[in-house]
VEXNUNU-958346 format. One record per atom (N, C-alpha, C, O): residue number from 1; residue in three letters; atom name; x, y, z. Coordinates in pm, 1 decimal, decimal comma. Layout:
REM residues N
FIFI   n res atom       xx       yy       zz
FIFI NUM Ala   CA        X        Y        Z
...
REM end
This chain:
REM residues 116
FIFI   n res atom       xx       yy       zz
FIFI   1 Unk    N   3064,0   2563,5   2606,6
FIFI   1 Unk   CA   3007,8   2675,8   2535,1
FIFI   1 Unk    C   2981,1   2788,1   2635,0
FIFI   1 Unk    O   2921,6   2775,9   2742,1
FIFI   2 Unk    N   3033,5   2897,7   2584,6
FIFI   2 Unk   CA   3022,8   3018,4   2724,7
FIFI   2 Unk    C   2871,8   3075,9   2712,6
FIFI   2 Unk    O   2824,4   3106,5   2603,2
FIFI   3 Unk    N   2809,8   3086,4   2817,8
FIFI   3 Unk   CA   2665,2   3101,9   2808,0
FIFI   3 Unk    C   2640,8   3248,3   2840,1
FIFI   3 Unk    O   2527,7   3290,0   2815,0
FIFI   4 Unk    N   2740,7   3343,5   2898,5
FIFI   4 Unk   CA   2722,3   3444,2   2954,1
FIFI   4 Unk    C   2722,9   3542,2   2762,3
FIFI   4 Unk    O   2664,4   3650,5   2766,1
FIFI   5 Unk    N   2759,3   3518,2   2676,3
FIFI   5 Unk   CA   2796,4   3553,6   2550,0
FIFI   5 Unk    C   2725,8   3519,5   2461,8
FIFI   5 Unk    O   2790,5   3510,2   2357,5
FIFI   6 Unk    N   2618,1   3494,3   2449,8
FIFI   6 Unk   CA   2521,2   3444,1   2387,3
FIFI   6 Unk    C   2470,5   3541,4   2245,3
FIFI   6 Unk    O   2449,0   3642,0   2312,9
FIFI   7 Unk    N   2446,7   3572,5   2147,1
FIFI   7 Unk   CA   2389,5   3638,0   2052,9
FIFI   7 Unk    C   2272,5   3566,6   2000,7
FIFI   7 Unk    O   2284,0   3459,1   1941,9
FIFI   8 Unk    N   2115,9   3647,2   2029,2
FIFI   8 Unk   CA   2032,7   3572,3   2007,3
FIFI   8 Unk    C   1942,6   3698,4   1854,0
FIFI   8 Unk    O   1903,5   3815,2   1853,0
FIFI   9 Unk    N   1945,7   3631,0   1792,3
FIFI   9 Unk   CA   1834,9   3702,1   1652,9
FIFI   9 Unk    C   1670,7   3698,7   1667,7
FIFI   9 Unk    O   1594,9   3634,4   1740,4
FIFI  10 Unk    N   1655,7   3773,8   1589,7
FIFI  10 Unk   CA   1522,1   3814,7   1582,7
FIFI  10 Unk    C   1464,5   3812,0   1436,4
FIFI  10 Unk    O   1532,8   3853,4   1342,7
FIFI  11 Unk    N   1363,2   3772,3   1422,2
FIFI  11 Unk   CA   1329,4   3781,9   1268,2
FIFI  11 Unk    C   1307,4   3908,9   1192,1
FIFI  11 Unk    O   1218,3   3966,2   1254,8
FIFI  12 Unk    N   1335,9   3970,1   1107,7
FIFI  12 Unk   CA   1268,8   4107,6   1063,0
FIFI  12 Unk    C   1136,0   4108,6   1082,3
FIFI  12 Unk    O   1058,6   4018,5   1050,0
FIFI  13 Unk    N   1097,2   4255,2   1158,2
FIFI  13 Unk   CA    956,4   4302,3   1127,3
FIFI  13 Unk    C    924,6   4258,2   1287,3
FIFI  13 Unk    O    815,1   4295,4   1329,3
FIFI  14 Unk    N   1008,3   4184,3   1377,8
FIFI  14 Unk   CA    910,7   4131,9   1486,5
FIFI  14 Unk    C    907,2   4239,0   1598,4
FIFI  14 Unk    O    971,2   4343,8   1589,3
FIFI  15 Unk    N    850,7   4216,3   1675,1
FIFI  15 Unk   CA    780,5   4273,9   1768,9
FIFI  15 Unk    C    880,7   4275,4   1885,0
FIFI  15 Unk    O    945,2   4171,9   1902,1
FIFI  16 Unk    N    900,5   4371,4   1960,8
FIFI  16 Unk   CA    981,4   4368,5   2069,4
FIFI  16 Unk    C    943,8   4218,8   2162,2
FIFI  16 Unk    O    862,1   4140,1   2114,5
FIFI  17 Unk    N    991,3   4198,0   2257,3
FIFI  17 Unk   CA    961,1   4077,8   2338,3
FIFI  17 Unk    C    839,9   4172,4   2465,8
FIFI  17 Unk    O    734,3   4126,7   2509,6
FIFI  18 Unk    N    883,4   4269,0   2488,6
FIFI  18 Unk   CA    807,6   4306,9   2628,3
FIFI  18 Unk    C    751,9   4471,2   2565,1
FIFI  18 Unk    O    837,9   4523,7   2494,3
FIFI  19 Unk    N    647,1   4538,4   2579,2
FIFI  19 Unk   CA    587,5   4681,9   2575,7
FIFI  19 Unk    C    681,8   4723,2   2627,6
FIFI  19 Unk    O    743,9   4665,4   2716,8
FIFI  20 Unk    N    714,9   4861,0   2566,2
FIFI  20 Unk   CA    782,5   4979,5   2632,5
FIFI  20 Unk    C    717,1   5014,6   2664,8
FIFI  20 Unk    O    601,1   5035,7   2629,4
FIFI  21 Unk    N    834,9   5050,9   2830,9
FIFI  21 Unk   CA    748,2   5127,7   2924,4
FIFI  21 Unk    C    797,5   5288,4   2951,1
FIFI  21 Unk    O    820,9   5353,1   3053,2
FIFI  22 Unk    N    801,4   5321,8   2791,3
FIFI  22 Unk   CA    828,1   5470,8   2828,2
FIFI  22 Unk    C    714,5   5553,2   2774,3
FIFI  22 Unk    O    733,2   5671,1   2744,3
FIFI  23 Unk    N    586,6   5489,7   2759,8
FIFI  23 Unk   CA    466,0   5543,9   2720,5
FIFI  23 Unk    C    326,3   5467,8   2747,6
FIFI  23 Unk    O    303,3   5347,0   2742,1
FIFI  24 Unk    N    244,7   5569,3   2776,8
FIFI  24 Unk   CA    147,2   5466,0   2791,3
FIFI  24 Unk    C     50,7   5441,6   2659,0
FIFI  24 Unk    O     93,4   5521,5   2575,7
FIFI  25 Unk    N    -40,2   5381,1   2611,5
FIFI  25 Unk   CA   -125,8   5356,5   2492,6
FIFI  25 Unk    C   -254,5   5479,0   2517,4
FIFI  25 Unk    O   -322,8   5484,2   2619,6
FIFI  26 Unk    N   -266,3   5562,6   2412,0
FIFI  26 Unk   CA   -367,6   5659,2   2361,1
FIFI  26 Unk    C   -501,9   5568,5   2441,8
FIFI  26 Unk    O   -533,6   5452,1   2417,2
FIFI  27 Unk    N   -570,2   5667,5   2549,5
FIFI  27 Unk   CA   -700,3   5639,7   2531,2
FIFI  27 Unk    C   -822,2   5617,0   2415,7
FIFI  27 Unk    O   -878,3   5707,2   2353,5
FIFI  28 Unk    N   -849,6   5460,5   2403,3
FIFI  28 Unk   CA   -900,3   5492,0   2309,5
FIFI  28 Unk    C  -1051,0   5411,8   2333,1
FIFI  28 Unk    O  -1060,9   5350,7   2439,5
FIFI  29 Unk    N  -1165,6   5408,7   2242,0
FIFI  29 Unk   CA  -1291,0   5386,3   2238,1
FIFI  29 Unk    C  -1314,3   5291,0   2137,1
FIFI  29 Unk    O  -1240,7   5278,8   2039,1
FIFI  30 Unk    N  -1406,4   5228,6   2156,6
FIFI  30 Unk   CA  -1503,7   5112,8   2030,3
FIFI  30 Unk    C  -1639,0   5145,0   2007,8
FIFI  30 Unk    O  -1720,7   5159,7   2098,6
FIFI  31 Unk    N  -1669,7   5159,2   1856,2
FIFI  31 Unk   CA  -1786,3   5248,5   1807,2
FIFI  31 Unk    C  -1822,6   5127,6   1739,1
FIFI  31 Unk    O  -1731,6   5072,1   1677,5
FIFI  32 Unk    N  -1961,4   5063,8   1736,6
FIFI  32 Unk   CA  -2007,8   4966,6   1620,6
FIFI  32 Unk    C  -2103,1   5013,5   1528,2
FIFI  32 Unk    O  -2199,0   5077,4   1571,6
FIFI  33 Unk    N  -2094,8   4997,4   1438,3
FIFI  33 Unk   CA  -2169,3   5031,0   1305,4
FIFI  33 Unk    C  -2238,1   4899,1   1250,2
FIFI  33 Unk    O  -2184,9   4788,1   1252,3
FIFI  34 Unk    N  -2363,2   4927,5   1201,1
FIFI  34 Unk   CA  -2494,7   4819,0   1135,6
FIFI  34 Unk    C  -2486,2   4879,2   1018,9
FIFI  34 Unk    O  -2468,3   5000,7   1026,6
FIFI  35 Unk    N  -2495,1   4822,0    884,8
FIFI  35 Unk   CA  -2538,1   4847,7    777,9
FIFI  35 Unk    C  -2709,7   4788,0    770,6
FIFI  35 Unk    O  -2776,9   4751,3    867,0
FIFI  36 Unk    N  -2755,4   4792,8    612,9
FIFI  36 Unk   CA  -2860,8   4710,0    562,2
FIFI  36 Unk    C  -2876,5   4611,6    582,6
FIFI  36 Unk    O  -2979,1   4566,4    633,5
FIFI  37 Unk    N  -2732,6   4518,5    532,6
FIFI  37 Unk   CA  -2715,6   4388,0    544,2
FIFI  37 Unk    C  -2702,9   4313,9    690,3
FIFI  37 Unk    O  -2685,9   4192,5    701,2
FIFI  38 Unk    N  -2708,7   4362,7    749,7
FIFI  38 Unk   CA  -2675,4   4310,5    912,7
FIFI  38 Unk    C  -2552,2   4280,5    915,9
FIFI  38 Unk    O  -2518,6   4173,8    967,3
FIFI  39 Unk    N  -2451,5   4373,4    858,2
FIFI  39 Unk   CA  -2323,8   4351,8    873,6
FIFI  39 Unk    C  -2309,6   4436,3   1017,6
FIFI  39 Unk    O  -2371,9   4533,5   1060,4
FIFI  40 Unk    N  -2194,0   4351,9   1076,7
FIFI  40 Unk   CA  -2150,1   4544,6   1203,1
FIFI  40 Unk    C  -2005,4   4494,7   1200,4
FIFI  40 Unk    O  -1955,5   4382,9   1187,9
FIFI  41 Unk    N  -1947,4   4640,5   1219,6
FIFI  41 Unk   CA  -1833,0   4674,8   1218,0
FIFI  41 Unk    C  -1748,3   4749,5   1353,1
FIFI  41 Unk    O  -1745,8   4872,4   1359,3
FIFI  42 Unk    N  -1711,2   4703,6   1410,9
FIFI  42 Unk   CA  -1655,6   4763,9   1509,1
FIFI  42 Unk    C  -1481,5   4792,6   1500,6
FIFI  42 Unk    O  -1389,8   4711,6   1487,0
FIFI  43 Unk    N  -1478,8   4994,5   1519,7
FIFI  43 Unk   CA  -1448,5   5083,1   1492,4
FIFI  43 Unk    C  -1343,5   5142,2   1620,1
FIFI  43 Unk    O  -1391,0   5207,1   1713,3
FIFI  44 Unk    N  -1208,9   5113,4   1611,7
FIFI  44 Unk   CA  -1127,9   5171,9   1716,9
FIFI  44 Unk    C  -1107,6   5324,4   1685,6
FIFI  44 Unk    O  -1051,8   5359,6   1581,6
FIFI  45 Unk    N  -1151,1   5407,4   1771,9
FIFI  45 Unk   CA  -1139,4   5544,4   1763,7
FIFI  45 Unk    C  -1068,8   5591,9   1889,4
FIFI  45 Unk    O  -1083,1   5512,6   1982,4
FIFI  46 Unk    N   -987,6   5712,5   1921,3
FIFI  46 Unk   CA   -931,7   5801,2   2020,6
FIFI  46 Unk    C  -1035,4   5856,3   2037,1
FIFI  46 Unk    O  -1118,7   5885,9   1951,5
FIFI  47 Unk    N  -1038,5   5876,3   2162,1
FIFI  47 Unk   CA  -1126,9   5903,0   2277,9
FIFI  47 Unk    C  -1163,3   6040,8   2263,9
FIFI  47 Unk    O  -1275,3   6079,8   2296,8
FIFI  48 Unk    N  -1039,0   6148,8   2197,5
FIFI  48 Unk   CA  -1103,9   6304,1   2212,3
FIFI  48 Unk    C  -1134,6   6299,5   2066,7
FIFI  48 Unk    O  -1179,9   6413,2   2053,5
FIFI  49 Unk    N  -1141,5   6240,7   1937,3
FIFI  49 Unk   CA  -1161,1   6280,8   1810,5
FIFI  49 Unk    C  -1356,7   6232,0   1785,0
FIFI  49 Unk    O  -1396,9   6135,0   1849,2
FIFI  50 Unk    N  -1432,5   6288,8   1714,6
FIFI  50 Unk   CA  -1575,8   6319,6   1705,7
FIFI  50 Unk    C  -1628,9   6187,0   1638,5
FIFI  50 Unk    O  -1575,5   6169,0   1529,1
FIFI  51 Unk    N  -1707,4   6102,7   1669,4
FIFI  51 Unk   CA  -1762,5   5988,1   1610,2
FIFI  51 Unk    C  -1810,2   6028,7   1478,4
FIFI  51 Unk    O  -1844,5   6146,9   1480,1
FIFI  52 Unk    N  -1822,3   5981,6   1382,8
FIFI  52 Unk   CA  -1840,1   6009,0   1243,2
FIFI  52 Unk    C  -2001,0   5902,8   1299,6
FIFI  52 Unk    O  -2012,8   5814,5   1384,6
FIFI  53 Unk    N  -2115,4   5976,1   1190,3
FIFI  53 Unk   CA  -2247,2   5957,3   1200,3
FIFI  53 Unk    C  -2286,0   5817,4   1118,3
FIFI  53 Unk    O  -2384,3   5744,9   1134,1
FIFI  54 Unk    N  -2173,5   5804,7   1024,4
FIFI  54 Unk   CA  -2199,3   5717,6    893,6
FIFI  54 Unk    C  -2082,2   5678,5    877,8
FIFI  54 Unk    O  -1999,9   5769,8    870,0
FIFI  55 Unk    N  -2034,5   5551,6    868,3
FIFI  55 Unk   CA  -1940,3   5483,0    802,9
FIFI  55 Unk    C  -1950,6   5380,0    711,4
FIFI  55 Unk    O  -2031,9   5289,3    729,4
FIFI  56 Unk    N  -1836,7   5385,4    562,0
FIFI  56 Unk   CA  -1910,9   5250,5    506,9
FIFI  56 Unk    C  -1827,3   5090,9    544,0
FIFI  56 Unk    O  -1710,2   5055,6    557,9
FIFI  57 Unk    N  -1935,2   5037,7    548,4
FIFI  57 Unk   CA  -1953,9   4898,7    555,1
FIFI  57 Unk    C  -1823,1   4844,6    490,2
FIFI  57 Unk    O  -1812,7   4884,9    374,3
FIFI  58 Unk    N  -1705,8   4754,1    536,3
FIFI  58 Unk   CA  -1630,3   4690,4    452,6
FIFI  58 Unk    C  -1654,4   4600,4    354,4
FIFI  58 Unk    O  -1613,8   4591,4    238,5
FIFI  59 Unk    N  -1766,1   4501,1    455,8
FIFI  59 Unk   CA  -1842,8   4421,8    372,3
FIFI  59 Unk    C  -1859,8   4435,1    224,9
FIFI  59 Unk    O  -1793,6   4388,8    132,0
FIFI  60 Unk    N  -1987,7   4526,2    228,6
FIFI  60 Unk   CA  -2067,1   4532,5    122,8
FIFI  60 Unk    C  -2081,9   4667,3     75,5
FIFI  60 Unk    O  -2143,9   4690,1    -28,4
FIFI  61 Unk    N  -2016,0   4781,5    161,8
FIFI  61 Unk   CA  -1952,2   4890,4    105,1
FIFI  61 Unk    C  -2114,0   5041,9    118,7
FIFI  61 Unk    O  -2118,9   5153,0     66,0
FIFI  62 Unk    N  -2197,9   4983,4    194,0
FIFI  62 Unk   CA  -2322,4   5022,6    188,0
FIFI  62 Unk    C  -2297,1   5106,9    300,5
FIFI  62 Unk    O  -2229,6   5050,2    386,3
FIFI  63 Unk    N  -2331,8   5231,0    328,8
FIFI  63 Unk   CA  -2335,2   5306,3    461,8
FIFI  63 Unk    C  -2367,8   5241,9    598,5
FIFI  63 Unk    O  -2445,8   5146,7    598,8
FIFI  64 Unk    N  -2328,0   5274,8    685,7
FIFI  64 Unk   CA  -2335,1   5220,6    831,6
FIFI  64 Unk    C  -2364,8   5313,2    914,6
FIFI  64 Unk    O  -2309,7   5423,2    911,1
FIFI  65 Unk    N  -2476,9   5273,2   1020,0
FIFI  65 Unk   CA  -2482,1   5380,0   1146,1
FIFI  65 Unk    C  -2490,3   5296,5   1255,8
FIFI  65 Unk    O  -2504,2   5174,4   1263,2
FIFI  66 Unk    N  -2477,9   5395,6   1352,6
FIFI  66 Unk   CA  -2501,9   5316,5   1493,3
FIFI  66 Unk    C  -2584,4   5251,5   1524,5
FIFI  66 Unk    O  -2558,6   5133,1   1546,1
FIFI  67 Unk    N  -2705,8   5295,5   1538,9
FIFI  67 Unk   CA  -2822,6   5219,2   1531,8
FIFI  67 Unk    C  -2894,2   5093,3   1457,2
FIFI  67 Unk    O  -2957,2   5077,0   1352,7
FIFI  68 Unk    N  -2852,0   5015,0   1564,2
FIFI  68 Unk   CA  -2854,7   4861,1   1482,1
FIFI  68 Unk    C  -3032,7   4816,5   1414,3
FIFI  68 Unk    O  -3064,8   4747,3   1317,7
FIFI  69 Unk    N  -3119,5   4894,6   1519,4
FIFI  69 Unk   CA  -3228,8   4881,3   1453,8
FIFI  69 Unk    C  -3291,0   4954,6   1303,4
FIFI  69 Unk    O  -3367,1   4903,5   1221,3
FIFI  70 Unk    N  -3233,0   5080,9   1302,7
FIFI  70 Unk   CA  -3235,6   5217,7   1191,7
FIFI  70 Unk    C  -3130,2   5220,5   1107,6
FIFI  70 Unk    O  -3081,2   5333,4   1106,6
FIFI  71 Unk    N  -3071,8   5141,6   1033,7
FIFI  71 Unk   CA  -2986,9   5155,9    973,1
FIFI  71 Unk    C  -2975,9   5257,6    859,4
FIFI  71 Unk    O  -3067,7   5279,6    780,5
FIFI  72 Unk    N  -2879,5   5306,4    857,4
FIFI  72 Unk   CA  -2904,8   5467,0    706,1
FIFI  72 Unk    C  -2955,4   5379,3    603,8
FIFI  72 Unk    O  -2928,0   5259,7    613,3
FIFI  73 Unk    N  -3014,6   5414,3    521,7
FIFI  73 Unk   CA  -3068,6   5364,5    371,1
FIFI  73 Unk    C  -2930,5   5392,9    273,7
FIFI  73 Unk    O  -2834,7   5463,4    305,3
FIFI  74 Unk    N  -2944,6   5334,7    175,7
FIFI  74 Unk   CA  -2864,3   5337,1     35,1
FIFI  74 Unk    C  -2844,4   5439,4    -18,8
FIFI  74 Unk    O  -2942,5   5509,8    -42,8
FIFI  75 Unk    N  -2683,8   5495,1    -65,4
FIFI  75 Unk   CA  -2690,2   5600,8    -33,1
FIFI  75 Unk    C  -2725,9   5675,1   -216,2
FIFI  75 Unk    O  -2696,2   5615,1   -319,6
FIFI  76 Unk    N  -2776,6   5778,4   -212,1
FIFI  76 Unk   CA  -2807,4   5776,3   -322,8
FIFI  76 Unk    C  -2649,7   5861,7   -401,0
FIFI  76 Unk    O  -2600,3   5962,4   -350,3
FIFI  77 Unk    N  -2589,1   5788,8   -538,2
FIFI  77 Unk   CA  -2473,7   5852,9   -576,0
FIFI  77 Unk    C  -2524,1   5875,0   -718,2
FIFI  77 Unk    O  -2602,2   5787,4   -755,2
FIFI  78 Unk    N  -2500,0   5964,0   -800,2
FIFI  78 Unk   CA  -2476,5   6060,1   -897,5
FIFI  78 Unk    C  -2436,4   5967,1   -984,7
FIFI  78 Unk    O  -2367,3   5873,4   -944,8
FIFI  79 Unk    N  -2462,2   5975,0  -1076,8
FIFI  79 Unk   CA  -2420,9   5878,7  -1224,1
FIFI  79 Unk    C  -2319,4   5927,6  -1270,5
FIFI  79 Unk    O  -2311,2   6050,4  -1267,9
FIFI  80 Unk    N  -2215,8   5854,0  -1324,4
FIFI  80 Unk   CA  -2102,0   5892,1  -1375,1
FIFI  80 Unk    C  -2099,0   6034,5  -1467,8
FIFI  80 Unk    O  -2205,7   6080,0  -1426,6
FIFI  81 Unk    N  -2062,3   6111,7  -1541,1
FIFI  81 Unk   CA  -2055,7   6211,3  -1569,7
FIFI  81 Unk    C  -1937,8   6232,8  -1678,1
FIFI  81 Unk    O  -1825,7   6228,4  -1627,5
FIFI  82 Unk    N  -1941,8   6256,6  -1825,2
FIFI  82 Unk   CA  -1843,7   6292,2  -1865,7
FIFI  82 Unk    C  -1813,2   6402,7  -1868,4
FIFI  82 Unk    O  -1876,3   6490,8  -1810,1
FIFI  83 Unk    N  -1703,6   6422,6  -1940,8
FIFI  83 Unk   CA  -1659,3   6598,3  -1950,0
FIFI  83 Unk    C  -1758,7   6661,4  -2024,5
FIFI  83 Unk    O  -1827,9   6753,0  -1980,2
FIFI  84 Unk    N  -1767,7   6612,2  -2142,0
FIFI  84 Unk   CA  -1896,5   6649,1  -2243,3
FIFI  84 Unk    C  -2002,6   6680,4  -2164,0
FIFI  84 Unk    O  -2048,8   6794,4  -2160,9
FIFI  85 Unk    N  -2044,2   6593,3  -2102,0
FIFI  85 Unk   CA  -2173,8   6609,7  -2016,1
FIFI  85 Unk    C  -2159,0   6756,5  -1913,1
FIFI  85 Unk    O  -2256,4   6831,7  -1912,8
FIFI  86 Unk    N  -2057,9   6787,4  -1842,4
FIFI  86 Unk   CA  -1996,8   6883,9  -1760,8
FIFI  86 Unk    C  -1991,6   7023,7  -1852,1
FIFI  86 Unk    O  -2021,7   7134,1  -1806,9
FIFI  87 Unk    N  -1953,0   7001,3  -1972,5
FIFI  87 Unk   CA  -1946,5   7108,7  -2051,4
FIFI  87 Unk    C  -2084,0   7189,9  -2072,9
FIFI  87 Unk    O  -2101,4   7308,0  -2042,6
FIFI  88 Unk    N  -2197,4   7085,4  -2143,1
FIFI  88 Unk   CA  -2319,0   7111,7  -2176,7
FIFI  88 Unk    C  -2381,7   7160,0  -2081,6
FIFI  88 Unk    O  -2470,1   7239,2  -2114,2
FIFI  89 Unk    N  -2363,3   7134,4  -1935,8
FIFI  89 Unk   CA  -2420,3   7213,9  -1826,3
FIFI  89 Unk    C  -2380,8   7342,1  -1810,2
FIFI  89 Unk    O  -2445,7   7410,0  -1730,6
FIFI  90 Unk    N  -2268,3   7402,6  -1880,3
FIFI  90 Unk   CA  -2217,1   7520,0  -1864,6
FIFI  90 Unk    C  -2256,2   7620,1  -1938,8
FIFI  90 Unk    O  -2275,8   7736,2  -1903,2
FIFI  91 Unk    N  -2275,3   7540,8  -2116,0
FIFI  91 Unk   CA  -2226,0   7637,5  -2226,5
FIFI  91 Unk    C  -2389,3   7589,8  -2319,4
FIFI  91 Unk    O  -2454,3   7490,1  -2288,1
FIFI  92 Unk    N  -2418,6   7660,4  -2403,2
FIFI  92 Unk   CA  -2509,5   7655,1  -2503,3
FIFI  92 Unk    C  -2447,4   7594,4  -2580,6
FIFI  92 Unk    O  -2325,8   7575,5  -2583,9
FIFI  93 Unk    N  -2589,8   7532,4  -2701,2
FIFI  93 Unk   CA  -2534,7   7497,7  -2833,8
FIFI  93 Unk    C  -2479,7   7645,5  -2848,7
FIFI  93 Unk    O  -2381,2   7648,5  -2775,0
FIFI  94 Unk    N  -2492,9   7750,5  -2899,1
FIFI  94 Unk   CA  -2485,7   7814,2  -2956,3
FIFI  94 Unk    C  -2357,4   7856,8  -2940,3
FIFI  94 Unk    O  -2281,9   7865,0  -3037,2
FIFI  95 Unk    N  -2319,7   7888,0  -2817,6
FIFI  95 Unk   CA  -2190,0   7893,2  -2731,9
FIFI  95 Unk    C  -2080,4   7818,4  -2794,4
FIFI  95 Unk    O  -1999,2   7879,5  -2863,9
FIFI  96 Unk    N  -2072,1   7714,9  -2779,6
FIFI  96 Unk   CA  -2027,0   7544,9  -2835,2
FIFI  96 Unk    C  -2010,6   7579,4  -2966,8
FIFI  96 Unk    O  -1902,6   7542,1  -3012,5
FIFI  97 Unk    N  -2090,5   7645,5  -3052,1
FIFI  97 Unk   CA  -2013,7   7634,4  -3205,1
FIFI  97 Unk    C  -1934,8   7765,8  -3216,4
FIFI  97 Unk    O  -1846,8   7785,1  -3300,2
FIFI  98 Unk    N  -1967,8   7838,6  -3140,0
FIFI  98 Unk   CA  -1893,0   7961,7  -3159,3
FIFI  98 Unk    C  -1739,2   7954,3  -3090,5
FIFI  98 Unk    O  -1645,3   8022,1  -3132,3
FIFI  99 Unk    N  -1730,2   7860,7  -2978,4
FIFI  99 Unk   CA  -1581,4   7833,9  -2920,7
FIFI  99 Unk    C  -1499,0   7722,9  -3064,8
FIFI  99 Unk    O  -1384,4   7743,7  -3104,5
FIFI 100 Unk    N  -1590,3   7611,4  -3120,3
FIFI 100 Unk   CA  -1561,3   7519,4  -3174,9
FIFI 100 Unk    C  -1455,3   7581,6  -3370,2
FIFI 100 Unk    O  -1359,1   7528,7  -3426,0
FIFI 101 Unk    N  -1531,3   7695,5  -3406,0
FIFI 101 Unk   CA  -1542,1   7740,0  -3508,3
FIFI 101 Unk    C  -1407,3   7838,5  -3466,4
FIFI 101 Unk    O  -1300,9   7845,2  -3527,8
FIFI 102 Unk    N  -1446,8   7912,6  -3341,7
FIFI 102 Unk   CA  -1230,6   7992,9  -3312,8
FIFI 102 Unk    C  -1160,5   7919,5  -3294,9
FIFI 102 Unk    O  -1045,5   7956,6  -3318,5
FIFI 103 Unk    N  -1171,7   7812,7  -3258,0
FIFI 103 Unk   CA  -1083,6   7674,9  -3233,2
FIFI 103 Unk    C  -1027,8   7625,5  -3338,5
FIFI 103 Unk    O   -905,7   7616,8  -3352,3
FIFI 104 Unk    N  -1123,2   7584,3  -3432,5
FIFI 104 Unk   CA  -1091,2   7553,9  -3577,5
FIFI 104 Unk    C   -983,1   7670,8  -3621,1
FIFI 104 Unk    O   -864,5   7652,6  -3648,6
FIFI 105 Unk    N  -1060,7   7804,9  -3620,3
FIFI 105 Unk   CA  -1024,5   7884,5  -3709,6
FIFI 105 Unk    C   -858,3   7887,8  -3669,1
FIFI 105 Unk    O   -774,5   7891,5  -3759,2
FIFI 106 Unk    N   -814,1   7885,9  -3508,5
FIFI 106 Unk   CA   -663,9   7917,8  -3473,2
FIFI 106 Unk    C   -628,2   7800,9  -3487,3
FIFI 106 Unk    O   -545,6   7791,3  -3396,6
FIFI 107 Unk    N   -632,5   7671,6  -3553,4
FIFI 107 Unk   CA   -597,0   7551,0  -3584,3
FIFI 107 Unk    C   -543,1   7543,6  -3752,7
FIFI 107 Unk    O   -447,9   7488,6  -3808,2
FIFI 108 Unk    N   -638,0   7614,8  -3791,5
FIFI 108 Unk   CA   -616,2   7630,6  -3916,6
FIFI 108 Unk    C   -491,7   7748,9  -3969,9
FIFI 108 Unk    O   -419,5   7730,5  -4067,9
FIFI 109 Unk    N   -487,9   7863,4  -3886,2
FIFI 109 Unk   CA   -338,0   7953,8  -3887,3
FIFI 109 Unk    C   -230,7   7909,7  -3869,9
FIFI 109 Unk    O   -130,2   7941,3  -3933,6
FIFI 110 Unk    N   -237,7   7826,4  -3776,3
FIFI 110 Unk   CA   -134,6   7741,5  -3716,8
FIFI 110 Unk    C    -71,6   7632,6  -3833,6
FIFI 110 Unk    O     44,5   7603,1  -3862,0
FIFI 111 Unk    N   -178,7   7595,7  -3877,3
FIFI 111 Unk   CA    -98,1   7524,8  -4007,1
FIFI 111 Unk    C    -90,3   7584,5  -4096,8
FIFI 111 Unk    O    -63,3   7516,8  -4195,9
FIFI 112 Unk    N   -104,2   7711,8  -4117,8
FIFI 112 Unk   CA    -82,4   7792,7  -4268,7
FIFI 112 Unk    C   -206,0   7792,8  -4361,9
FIFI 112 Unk    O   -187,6   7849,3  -4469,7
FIFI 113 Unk    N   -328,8   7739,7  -4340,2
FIFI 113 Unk   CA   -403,4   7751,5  -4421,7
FIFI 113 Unk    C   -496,4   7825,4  -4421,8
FIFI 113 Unk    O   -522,8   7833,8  -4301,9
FIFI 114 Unk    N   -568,9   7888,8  -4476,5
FIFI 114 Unk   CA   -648,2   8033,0  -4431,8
FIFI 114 Unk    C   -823,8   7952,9  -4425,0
FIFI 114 Unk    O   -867,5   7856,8  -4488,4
FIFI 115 Unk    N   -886,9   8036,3  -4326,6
FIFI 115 Unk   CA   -999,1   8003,6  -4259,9
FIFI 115 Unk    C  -1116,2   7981,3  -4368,7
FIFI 115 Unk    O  -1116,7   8056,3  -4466,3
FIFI 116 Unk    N  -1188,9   7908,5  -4359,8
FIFI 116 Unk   CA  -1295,7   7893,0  -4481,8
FIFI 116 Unk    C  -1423,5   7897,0  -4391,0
FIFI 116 Unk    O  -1535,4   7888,1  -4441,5
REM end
């Protein structure tokens, strides 16, 4: 068997055998984060980009800070919101029947029937 002729495979997806050495690897940093839960998370960041103050928790999804003793509190979020709800912050009743009633009324042209 000629050994100098060899064809050797590789599996898809794998990894070179040795680092290229036509670059070196991004300076980079490790930031750990504490939640509530005494979760911590440690955070690969590049060395010139700005530490973020708060990150959330994978865990348990709860905010995280550096400070393992002070952890941020829970964060407070806004209750869901419908459109309706979004509207009424905008517009009056009064408003509201007066859009509702031209609405009607060009609904009602539209099908041929005259406004009552």
């Amino acid at each position: 068997m000629p050994i100098g002729n060899v064809i050797r495979g590789t599996r898809a997806g794998s990894l070179p055998a040795h680092r290229a050495e036509r670059h070196q690897p991004a300076p980079c940093r490790t930031v750990t984060y504490w939640c509530r839960n005494d979760h911590h998370t440690n955070i690969r960041l590049a060395a010139e980009v700005e530490v973020p103050e708060v990150w959330d928790c994978p865990r348990c999804g709860l905010p995280a800070g550096q400070d393992a003793q002070n952890p941020p509190g829970r964060a407070r979020l806004e209750p869901y919101k419908t459109h309706l709800a979004y509207v009424k912050e905008r517009r009056t009743a009064e408003e509201g029947e007066a859009i509702l009633a031209e609405a009607l009324a060009a609904l009602r042209r539209r099908r041929g029937r005259a406004a009552t």
